[in-house]
C-alpha positions as CSV (number, residue, x, y, z in Angstrom):
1,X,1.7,2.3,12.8
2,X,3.1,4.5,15.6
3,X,0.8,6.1,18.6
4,X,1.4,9.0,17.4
5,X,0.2,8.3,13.8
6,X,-3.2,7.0,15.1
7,X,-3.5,10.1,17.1
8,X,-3.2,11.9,13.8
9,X,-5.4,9.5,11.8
10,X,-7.8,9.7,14.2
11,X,-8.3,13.3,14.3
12,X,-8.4,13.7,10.3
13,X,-11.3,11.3,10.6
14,X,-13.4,13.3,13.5
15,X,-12.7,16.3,11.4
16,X,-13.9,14.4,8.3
17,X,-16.7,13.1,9.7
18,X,-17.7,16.6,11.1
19,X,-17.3,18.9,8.0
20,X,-16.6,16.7,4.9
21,X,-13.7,18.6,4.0
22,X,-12.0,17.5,0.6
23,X,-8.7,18.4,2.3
24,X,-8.8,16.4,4.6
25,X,-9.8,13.3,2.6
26,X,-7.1,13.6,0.4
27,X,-5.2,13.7,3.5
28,X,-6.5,10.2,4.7
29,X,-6.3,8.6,1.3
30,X,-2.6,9.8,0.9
31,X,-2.3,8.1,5.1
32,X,-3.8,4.6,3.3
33,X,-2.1,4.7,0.4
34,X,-0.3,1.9,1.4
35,X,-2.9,-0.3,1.6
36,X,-3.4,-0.3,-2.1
37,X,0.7,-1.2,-2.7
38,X,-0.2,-4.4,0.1
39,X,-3.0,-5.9,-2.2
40,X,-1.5,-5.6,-5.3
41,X,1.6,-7.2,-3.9
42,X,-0.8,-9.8,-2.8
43,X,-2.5,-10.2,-6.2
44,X,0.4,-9.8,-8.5
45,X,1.8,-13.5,-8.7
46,X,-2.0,-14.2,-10.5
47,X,-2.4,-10.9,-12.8
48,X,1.2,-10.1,-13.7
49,X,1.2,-12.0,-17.0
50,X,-2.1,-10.2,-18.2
51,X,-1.6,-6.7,-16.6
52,X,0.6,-4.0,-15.3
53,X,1.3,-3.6,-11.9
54,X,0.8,1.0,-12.4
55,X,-3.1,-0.4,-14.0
56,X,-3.4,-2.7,-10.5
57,X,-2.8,0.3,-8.4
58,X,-4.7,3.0,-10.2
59,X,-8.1,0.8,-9.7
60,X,-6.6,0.1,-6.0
61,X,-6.7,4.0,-5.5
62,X,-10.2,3.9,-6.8
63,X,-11.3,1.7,-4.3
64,X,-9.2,3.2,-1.8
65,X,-11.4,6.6,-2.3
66,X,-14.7,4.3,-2.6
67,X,-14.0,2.9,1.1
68,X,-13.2,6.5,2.1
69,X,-16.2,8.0,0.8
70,X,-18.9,5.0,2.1
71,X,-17.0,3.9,5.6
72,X,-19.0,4.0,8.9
73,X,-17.3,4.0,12.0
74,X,-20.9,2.5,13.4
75,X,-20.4,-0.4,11.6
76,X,-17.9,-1.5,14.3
77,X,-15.3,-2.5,11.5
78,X,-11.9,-0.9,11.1
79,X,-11.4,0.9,8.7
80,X,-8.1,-1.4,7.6
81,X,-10.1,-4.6,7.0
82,X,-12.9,-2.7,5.3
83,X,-10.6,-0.8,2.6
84,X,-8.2,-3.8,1.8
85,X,-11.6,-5.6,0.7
86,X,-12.8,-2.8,-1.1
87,X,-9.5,-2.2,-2.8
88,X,-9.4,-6.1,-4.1
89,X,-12.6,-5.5,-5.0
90,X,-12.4,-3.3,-7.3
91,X,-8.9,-4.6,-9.0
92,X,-11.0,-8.0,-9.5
93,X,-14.1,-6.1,-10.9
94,X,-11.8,-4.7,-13.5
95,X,-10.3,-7.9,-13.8
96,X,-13.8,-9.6,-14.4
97,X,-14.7,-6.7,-17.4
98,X,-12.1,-7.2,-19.2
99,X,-13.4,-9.9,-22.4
100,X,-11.4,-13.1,-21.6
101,X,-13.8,-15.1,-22.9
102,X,-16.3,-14.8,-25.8
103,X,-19.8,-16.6,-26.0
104,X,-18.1,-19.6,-28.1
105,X,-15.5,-19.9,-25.2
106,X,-17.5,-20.0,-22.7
107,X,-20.0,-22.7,-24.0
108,X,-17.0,-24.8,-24.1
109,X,-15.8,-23.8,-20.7
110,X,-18.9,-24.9,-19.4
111,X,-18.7,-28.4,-21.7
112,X,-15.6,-29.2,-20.0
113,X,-16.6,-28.3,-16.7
114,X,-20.2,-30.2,-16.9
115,X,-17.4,-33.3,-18.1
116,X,-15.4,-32.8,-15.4
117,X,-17.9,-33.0,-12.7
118,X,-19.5,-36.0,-14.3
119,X,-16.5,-37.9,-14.8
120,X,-15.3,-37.3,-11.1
121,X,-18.2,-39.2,-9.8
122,X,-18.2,-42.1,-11.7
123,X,-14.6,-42.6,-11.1
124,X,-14.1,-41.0,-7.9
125,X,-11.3,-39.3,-8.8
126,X,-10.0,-36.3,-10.9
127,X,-10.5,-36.8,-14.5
128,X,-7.3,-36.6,-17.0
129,X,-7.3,-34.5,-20.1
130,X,-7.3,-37.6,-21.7
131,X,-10.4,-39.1,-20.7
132,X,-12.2,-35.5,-20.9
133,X,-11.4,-35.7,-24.2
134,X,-12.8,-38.8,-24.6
135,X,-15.8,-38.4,-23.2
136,X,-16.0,-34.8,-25.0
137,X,-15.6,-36.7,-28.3
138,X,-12.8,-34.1,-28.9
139,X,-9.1,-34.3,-29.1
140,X,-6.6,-34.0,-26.1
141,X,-5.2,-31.0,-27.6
142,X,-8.5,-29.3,-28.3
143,X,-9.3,-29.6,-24.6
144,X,-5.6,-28.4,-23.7
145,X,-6.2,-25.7,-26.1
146,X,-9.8,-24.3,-24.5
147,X,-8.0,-24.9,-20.7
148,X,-5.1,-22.5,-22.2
149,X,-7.6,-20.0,-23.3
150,X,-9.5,-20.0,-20.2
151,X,-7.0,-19.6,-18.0
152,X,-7.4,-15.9,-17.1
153,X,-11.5,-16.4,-17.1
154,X,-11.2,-19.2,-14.6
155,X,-8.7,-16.9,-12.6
156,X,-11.1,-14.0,-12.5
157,X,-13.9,-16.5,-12.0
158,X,-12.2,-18.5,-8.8
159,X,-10.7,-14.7,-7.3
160,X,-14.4,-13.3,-7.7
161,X,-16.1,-16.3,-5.9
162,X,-12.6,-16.1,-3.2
163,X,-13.4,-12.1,-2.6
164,X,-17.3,-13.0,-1.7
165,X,-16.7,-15.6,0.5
166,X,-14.0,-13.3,2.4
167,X,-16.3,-10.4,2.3
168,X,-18.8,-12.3,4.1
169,X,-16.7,-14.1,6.4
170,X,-15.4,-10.5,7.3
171,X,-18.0,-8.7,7.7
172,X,-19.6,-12.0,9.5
173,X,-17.4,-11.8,12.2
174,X,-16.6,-10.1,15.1
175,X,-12.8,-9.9,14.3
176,X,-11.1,-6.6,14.2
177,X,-8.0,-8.1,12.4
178,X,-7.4,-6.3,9.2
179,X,-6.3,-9.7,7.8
180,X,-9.1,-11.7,9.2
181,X,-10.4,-12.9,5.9
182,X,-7.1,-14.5,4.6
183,X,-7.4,-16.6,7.9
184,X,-10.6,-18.2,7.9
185,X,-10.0,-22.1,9.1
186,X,-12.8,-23.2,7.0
187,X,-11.7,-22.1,3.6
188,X,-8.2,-22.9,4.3
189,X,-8.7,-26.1,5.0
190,X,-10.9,-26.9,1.7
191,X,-8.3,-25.2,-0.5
192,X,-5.3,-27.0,1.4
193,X,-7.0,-30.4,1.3
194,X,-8.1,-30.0,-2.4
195,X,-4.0,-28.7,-2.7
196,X,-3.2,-31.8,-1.1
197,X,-4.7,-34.3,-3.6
198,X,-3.2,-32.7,-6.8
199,X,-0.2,-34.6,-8.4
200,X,2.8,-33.5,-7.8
201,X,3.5,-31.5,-10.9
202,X,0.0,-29.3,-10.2
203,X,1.1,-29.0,-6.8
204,X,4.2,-27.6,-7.9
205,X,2.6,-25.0,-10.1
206,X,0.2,-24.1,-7.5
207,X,3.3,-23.9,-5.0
208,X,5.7,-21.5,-7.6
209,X,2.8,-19.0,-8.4
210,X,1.0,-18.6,-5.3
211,X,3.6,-18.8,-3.2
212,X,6.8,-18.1,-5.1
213,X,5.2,-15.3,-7.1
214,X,6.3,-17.0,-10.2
215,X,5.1,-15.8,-13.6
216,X,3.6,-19.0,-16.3
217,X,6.8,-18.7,-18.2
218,X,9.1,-19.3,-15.1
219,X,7.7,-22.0,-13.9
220,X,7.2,-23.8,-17.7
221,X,11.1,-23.3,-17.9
222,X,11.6,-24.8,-14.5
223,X,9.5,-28.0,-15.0
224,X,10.6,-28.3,-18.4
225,X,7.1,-27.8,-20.5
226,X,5.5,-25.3,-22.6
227,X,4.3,-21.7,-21.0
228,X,0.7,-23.1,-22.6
229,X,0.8,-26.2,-20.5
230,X,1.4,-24.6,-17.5
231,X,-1.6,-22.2,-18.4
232,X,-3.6,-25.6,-18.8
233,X,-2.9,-26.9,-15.7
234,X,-3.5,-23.6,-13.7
235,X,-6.6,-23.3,-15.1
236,X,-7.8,-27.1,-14.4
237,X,-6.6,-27.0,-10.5
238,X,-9.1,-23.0,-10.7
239,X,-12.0,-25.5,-12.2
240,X,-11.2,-27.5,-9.0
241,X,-11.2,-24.9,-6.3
242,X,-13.8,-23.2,-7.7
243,X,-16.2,-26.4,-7.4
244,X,-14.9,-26.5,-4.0
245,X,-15.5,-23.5,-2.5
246,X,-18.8,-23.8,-4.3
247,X,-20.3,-26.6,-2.2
């Protein structure tokens, strides 16, 4: 941003703050608009399969206005790092409403979860499918099957848990950088050390959708298996870093 386009920022927010004018809101949201295209750039590569990128940016907008309407300068935070949470905010919340997963798919979720966690201590190591399964009493496929349609509730589940722990770290800290939250050393380092210990093919799905902005069906063509399976897999490694950035 140019001097001269703080200069103008800055005044629409004195005179904002002063009178309240509806004007000149609408002014500063149409200034920050661009805020809202950044973090659903950001968040694309995880919801493009299950939404549109036009029903992304009209809940961006709506947080966009929400950060308008409750920002206080007094707060000592700018205004930058305040919206773009806000914004993700409120594309998750949508996210979250949405019904991925009924009662019945949930008990199970939480079944496979409850294995997963036991199995990892006695063996001190990630479980496989298989021996969930096994230790389920179920079949490898039903397993597979539950992991496939839990895939966008894990998603929501590890982004909701990811946006509370940024929010906090944010608003913790006496940083003024905008993109403070995407930099904290401690949550970086749990998520890279968990990446670190995945096999190679999970790494590989984590590396082509987070970072390659790849869609499920991409990266199932490009390691030669089933869209489903990658969904499986994506979902497992979201069990993962969800239980780590739990504890």
């Amino acid at each position: 941003m140019s001097t001269e386009e703080t200069s103008n920022v800055d005044r629409l927010w004195d005179e904002y703050f002063k009178n309240g004018s509806a004007e000149v809101k609408n002014q500063i949201i149409s200034h920050y608009i661009y805020l809202v295209a950044m973090v659903v750039k950001r968040l694309m590569p995880q919801y493009k399969d299950y939404s549109e990128k036009d029903e992304l940016m009209s809940y961006g907008v709506i947080g966009l206005i929400d950060a308008v309407n409750k920002f206080d300068q007094s707060k000592g935070v700018k205004f930058q790092t305040y919206a773009s949470l806000r914004i993700r905010g409120e594309i998750i919340d949508y996210m979250r409403k949405q019904d991925w997963a009924p009662t019945s798919l949930r008990k199970k979720i939480n079944n496979i979860q409850q294995a997963y966690e036991t199995l990892e201590s006695q063996l001190n190591r990630a479980p496989t499918d298989e021996e969930i399964a096994d230790y389920l009493g179920e079949q490898v496929s039903g397993v597979r099957k539950v992991l496939q349609k839990a895939h966008m509730f894990n998603l929501v589940h590890f982004e909701s848990m990811l946006y509370e722990k940024e929010t906090e770290e944010s608003f913790g800290s006496s940083s003024n950088d905008p993109y403070h939250i995407v930099e904290s050393k401690d949550m970086k380092a749990v998520l890279r050390d968990l990446v670190e210990t995945l096999p190679e093919r999970e790494r590989m799905v984590i590396t082509l959708h987070y970072y390659e902005g790849m869609t499920m069906k991409s990266i199932a063509r490009i390691l030669n298996i089933s869209e489903s399976r990658v969904s499986q897999i994506h979902s497992k490694i979201l069990m993962d870093m969800r239980k780590a950035l739990g504890a």
